[in-house]
N, C-alpha and C positions, 0 to 999 in steps of 0.2 A: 617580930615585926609588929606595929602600932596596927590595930585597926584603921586609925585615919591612914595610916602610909600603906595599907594595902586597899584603902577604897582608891583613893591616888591611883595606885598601880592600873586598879580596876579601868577605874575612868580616861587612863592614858588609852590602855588597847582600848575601849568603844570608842576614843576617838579617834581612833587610825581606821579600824574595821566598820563602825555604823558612825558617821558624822553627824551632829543634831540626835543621837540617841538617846538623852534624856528628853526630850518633847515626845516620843513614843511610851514614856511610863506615864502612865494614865492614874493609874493607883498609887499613889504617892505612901496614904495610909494603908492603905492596906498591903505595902511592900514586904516579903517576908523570904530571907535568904532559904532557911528551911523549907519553903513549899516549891518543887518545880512546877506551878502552875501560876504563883505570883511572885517569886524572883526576879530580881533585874533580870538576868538572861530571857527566861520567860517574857517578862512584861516588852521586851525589846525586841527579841526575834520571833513572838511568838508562842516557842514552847522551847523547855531545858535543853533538850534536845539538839533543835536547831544551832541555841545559843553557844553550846560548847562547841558544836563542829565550827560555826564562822569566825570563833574564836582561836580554837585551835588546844582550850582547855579541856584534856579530857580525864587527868588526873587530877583526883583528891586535893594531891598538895600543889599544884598548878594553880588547880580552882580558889585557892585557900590564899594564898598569895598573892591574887588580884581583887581578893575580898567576894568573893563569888560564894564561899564555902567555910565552913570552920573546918581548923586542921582536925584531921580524921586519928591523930591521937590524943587527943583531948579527954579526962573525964566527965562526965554526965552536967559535974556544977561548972566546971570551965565552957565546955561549950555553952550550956544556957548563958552565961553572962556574954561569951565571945557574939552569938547568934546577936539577943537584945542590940548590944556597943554596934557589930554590922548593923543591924536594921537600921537601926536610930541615924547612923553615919552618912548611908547612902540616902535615907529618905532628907538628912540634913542638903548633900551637897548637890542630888538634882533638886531640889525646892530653889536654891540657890541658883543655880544654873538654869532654871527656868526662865527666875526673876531677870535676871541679868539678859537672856534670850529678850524678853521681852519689853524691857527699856532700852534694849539696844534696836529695837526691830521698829519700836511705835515711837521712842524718842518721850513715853510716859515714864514718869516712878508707877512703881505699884507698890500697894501696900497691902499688909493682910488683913485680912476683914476675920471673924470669929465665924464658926471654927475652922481655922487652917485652909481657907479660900484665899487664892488669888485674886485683886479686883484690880483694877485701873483709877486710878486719881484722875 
């Protein structure tokens, strides 16, 4: 399964179980599937923890298949690249999903200002 088609998967359940959950990740850059203290799960419910339970992901390849996790049999050079392609994917598609949140909400474009800020036209 693609990266983008298991951020997909991802993004399907938070929006069944947390509506508007990417306006709660705050850390855009600094988003990192490896740390449970700055993972989507984390940056959304809080802590890893919580995340899996409302989720309802508590296994490896669960987690891994909604883009939460890299598959737990991977070697050392596949996951570094799988982890990276995650980061990159999810910080792509809430950045997007913010944008879109918020030309739909103010009825503004926004554009990005350097580096990697949201601003208002």
């Amino acid at each position: 399964m693609s990266v983008e088609t298991r951020v997909r998967t991802g993004c399907a359940l938070l929006d069944d179980v947390a509506p508007g959950w990417f306006l709660r990740v705050k850390n855009i850059e600094g988003l990192n599937i490896a740390s449970t203290e700055s993972c989507v799960l984390a940056q959304v419910f809080g802590s890893w923890e919580r995340g899996k339970k409302r989720t309802g992901l508590v296994q490896g390849f669960e987690q891994a298949r909604h883009g939460f996790n890299f598959a737990p049999i991977m070697s050392l050079i596949t996951m570094g690249r799988d982890l990276f392609r995650l980061n990159e994917e999810w910080r792509s598609v809430i950045r997007a999903r913010q944008v879109e949140y918020l030309e739909r909400t103010t009825g503004t474009p926004v554009v990005k200002s350097e580096p990697k800020e949201l601003i208002h036209v």
